[in-house]
VOLOGU-784563 format. One record per atom (N, C-alpha, C): residue number from 1; residue in three letters; atom name; x, z, y. Coordinates in nm, 4 decimals. Atoms other than C-alpha are relative to their C-alpha. Layout:
# residues N
(rec NUM; 'Ala'; 'CA'; (X; Z; Y)) ...
This chain:
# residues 79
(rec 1; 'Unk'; 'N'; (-0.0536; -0.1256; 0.0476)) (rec 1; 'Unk'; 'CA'; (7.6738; -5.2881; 1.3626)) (rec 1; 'Unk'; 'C'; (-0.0585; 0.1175; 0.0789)) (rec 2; 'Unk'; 'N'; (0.0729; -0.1392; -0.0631)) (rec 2; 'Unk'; 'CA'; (7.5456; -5.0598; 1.6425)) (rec 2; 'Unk'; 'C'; (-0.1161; -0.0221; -0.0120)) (rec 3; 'Unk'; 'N'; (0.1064; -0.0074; 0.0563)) (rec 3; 'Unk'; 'CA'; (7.2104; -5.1734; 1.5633)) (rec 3; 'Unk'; 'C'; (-0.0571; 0.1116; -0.1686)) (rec 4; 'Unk'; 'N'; (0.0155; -0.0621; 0.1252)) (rec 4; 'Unk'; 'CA'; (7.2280; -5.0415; 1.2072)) (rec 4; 'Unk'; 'C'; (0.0514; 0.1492; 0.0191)) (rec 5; 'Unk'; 'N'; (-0.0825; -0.1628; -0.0377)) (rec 5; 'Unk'; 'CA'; (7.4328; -4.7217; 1.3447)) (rec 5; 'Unk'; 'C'; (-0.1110; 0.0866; 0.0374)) (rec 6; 'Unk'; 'N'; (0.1331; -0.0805; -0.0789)) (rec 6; 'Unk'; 'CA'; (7.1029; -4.6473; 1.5794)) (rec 6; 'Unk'; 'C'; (-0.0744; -0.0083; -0.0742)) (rec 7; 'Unk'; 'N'; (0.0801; -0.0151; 0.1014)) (rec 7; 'Unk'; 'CA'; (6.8753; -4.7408; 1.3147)) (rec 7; 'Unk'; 'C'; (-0.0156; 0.1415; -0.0737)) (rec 8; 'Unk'; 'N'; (0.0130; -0.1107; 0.0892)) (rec 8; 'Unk'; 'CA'; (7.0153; -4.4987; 1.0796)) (rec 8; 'Unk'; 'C'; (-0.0142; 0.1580; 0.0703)) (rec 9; 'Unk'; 'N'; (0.0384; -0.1121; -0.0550)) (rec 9; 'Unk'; 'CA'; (7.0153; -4.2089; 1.3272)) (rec 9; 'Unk'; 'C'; (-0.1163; 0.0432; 0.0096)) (rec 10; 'Unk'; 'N'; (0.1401; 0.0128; -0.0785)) (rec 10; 'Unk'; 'CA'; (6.6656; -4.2974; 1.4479)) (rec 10; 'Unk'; 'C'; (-0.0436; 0.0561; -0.1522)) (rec 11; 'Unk'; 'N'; (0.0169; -0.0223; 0.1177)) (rec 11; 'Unk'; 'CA'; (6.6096; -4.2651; 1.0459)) (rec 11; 'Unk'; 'C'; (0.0120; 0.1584; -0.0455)) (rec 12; 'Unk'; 'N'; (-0.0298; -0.1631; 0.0291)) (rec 12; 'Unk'; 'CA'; (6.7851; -3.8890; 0.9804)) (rec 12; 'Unk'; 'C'; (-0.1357; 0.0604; 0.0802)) (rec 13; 'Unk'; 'N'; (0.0764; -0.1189; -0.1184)) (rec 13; 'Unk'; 'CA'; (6.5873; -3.7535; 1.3246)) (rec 13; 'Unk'; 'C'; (-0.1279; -0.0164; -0.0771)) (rec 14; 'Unk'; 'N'; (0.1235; -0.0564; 0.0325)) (rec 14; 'Unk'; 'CA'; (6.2832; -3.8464; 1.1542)) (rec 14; 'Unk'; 'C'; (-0.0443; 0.0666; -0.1291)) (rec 15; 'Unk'; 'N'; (0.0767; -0.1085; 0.0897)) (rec 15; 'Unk'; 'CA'; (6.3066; -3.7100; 0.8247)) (rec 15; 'Unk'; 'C'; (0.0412; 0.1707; -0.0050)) (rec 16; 'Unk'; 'N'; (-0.0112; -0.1386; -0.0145)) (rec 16; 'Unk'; 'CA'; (6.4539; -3.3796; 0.9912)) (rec 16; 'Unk'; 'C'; (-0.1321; 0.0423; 0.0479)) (rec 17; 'Unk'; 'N'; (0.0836; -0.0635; -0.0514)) (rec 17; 'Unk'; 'CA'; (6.1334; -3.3609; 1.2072)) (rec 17; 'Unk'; 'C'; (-0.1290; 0.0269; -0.1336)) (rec 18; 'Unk'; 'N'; (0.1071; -0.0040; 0.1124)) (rec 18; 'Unk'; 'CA'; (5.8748; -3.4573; 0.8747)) (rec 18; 'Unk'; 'C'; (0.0755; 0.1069; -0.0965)) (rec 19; 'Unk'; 'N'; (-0.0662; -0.0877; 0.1471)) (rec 19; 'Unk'; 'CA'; (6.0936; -3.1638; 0.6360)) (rec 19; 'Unk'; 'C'; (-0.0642; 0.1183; 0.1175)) (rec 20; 'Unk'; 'N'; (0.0502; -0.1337; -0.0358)) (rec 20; 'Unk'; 'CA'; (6.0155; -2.9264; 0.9503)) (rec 20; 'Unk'; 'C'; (-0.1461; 0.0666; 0.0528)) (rec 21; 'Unk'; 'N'; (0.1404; -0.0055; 0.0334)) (rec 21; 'Unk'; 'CA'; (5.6514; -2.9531; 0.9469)) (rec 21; 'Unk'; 'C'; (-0.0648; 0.1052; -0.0942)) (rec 22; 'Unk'; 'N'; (0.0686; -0.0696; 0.0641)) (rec 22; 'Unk'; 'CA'; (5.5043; -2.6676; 0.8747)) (rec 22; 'Unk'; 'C'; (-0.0988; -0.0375; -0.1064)) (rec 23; 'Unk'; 'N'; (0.0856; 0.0334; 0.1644)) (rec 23; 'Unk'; 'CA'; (5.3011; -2.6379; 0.5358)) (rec 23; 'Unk'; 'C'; (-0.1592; 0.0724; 0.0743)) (rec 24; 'Unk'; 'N'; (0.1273; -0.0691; -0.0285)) (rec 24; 'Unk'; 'CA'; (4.9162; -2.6322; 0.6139)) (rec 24; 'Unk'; 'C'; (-0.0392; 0.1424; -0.0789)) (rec 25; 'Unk'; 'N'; (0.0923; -0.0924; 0.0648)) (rec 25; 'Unk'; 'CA'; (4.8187; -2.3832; 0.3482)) (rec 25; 'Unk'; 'C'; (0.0614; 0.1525; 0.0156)) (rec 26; 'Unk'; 'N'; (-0.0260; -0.1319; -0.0629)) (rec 26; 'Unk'; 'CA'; (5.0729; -2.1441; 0.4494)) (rec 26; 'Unk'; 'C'; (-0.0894; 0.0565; 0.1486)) (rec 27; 'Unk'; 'N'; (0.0427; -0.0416; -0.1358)) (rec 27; 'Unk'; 'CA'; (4.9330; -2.1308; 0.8133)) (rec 27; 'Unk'; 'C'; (-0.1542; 0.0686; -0.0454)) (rec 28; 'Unk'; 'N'; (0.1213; -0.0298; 0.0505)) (rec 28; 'Unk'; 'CA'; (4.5910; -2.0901; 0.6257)) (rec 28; 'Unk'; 'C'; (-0.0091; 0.1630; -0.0575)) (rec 29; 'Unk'; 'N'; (0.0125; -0.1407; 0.0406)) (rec 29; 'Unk'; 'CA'; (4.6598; -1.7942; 0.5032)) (rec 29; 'Unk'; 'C'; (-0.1336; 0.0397; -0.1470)) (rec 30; 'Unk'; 'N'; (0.1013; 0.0023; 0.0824)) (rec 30; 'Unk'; 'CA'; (4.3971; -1.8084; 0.1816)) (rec 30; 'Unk'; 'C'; (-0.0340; 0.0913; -0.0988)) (rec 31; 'Unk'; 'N'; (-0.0350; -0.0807; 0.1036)) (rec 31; 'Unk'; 'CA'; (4.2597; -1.5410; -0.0258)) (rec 31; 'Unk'; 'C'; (0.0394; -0.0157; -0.1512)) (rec 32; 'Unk'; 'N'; (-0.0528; 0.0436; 0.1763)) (rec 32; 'Unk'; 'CA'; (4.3396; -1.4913; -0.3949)) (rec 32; 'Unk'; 'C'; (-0.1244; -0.0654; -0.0726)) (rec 33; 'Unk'; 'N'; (0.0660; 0.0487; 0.0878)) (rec 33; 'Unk'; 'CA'; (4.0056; -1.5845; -0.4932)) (rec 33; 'Unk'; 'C'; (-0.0803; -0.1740; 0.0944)) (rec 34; 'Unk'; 'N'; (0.0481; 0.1644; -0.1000)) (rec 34; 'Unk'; 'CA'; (3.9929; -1.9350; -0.2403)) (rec 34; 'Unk'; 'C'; (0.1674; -0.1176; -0.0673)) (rec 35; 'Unk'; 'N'; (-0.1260; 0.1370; 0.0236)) (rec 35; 'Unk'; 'CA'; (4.2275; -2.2656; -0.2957)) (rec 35; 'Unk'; 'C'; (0.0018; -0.0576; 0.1410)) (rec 36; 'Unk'; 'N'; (-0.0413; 0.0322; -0.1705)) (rec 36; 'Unk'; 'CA'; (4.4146; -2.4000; 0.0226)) (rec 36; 'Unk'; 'C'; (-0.0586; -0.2050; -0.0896)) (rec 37; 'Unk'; 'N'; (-0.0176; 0.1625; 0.0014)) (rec 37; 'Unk'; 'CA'; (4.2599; -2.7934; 0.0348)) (rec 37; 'Unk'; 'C'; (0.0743; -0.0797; 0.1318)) (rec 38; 'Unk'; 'N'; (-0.1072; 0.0638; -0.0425)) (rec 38; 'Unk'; 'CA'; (4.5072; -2.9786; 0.1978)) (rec 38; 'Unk'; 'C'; (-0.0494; -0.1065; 0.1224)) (rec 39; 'Unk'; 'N'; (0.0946; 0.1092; -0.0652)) (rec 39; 'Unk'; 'CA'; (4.2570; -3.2941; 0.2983)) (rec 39; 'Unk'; 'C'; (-0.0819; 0.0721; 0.0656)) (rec 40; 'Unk'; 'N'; (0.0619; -0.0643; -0.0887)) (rec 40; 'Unk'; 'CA'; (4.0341; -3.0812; 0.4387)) (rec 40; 'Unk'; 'C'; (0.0052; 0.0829; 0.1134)) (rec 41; 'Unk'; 'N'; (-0.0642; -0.0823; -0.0626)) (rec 41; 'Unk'; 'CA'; (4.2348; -2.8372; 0.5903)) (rec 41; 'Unk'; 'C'; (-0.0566; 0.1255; 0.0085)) (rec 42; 'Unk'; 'N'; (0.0958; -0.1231; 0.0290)) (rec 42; 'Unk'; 'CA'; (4.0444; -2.5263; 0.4603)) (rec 42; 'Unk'; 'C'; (0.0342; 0.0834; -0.0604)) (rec 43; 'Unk'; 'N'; (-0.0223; -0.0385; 0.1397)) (rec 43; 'Unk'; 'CA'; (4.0097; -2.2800; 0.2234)) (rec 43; 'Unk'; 'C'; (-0.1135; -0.0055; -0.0353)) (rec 44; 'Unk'; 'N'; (0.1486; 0.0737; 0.0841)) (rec 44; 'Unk'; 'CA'; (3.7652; -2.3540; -0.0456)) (rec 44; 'Unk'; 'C'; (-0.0011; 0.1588; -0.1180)) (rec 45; 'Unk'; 'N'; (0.0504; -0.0763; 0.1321)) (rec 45; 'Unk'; 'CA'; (3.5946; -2.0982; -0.2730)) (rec 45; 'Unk'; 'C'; (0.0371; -0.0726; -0.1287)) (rec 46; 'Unk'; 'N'; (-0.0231; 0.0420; 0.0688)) (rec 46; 'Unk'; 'CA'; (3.7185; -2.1373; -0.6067)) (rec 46; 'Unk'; 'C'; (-0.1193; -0.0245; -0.0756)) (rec 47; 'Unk'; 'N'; (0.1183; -0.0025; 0.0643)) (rec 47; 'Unk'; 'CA'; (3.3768; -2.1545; -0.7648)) (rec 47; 'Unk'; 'C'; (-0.0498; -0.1208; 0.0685)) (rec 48; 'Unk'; 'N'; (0.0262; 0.1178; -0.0425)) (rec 48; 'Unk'; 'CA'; (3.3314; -2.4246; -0.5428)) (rec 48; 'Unk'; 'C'; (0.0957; -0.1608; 0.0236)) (rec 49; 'Unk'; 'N'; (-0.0973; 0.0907; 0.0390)) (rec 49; 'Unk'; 'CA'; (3.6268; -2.6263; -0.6725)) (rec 49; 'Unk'; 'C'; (-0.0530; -0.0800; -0.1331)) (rec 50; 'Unk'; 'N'; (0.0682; 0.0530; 0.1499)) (rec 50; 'Unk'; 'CA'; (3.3925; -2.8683; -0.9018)) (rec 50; 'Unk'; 'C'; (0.0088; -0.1300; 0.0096)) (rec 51; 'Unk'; 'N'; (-0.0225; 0.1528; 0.0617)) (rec 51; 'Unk'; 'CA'; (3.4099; -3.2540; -1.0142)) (rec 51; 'Unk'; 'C'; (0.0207; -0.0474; 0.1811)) (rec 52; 'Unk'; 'N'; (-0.0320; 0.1445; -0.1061)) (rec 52; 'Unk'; 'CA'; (3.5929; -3.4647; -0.7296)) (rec 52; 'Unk'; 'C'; (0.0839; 0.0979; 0.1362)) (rec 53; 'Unk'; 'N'; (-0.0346; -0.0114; -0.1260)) (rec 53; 'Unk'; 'CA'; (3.7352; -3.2214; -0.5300)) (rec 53; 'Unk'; 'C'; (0.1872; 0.0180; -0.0314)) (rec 54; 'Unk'; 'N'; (-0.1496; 0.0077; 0.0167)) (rec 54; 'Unk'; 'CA'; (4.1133; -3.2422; -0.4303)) (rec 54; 'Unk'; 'C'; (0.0574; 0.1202; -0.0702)) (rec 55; 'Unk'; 'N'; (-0.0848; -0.0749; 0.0555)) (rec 55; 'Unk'; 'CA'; (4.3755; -3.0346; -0.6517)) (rec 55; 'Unk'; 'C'; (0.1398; -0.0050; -0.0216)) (rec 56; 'Unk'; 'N'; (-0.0956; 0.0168; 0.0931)) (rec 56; 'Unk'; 'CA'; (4.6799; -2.9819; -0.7566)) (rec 56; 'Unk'; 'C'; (0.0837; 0.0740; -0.1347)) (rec 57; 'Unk'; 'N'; (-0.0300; -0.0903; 0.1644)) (rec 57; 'Unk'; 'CA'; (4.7066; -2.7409; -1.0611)) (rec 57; 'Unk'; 'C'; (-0.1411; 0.0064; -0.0139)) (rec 58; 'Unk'; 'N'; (0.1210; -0.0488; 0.0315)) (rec 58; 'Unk'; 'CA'; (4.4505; -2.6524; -1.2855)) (rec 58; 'Unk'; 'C'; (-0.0490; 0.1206; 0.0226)) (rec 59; 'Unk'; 'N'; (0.0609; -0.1605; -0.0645)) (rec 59; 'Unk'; 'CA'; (4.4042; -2.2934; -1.1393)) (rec 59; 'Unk'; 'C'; (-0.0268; -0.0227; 0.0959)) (rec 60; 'Unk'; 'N'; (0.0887; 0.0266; -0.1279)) (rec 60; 'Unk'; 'CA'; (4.2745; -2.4753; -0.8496)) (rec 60; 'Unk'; 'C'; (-0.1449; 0.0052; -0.0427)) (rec 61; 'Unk'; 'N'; (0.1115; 0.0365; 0.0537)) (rec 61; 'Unk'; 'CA'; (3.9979; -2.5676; -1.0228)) (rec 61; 'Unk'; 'C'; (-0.0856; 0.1045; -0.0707)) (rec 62; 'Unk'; 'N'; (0.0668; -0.1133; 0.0726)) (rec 62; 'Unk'; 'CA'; (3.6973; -2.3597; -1.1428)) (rec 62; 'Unk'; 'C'; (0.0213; 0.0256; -0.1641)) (rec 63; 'Unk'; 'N'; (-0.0595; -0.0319; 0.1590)) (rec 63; 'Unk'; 'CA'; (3.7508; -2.2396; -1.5213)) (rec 63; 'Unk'; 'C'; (-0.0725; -0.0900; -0.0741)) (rec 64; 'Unk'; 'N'; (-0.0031; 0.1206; 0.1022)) (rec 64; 'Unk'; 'CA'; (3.5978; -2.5190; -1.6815)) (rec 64; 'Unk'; 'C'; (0.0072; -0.1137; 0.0426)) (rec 65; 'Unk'; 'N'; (-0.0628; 0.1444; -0.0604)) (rec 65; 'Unk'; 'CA'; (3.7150; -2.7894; -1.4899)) (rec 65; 'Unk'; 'C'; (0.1614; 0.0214; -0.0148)) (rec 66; 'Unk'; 'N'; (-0.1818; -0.0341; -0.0029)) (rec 66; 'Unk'; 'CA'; (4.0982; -2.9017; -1.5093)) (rec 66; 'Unk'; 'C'; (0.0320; -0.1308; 0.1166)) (rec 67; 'Unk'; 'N'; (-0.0598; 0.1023; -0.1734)) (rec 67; 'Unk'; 'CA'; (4.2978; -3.0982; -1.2087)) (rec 67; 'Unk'; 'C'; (0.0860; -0.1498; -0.0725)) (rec 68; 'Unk'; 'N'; (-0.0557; 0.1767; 0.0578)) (rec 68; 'Unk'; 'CA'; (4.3607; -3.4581; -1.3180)) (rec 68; 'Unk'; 'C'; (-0.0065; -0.0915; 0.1043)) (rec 69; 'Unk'; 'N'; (-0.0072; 0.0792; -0.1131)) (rec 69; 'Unk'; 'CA'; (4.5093; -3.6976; -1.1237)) (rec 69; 'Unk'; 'C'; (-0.0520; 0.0621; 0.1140)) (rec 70; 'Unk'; 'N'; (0.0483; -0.0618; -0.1469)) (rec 70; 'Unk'; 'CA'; (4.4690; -3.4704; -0.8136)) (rec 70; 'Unk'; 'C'; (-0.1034; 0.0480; 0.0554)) (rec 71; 'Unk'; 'N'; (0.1646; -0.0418; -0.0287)) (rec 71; 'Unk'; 'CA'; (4.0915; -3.4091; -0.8687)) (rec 71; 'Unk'; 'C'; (-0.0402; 0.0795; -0.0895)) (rec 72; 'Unk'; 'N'; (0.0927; -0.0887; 0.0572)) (rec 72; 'Unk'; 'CA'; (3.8799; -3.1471; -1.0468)) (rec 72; 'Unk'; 'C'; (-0.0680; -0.1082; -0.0824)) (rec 73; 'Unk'; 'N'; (0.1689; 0.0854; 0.0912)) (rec 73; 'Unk'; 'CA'; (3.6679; -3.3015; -1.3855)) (rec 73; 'Unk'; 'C'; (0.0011; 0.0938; -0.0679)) (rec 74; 'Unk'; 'N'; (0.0418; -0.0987; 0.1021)) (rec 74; 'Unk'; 'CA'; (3.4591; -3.1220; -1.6111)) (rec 74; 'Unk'; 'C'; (0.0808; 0.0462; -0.1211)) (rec 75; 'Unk'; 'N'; (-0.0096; -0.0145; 0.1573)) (rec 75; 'Unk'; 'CA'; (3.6211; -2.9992; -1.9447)) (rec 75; 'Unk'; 'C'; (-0.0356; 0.1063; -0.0737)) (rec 76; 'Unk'; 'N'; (0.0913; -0.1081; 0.1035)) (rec 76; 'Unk'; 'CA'; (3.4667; -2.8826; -2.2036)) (rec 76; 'Unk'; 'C'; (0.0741; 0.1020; -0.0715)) (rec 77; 'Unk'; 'N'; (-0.0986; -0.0650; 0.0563)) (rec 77; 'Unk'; 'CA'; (3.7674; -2.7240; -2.3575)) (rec 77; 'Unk'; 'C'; (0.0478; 0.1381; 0.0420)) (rec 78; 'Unk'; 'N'; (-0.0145; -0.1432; -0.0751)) (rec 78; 'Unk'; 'CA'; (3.8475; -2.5006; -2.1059)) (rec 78; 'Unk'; 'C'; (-0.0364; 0.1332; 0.0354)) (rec 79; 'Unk'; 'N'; (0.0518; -0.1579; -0.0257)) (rec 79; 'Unk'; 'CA'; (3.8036; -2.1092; -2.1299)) (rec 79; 'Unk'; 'C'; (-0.1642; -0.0064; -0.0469)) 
């Protein structure tokens, strides 16, 4: 029972410390015409947001690419 008691404490403390983890892309500070990449820890020219690179909306992505599954691919559709 006090095993599972300390467990679960040991449990809370750590997802208070992982919720207060600052957000990289805030600290980044990025202009309006860059995308915060996350994996990289950068900011990326949006013109240089093309096939394979990490995303997560399609306004990450340059205007004829769209964000699938987390990556930039070509489409032809777009704008």
């Amino acid at each position: 029972m006090k095993t599972c008691f300390i467990f679960m404490l040991l449990l809370i403390a750590l997802i208070q410390i992982s919720h207060g983890a600052p957000d990289v892309c805030v600290k980044l500070k990025c202009r309006a015409d860059e995308v915060c990449d996350r994996e990289a820890v950068e900011c990326i020219n949006k013109n240089d947001m093309t096939e394979g690179r990490p995303c997560e909306k399609h306004e990450d992505c340059r205007d004829d690419h769209i964000c699938y599954v987390g990556k930039c691919i070509f489409f032809i559709g777009r704008h």
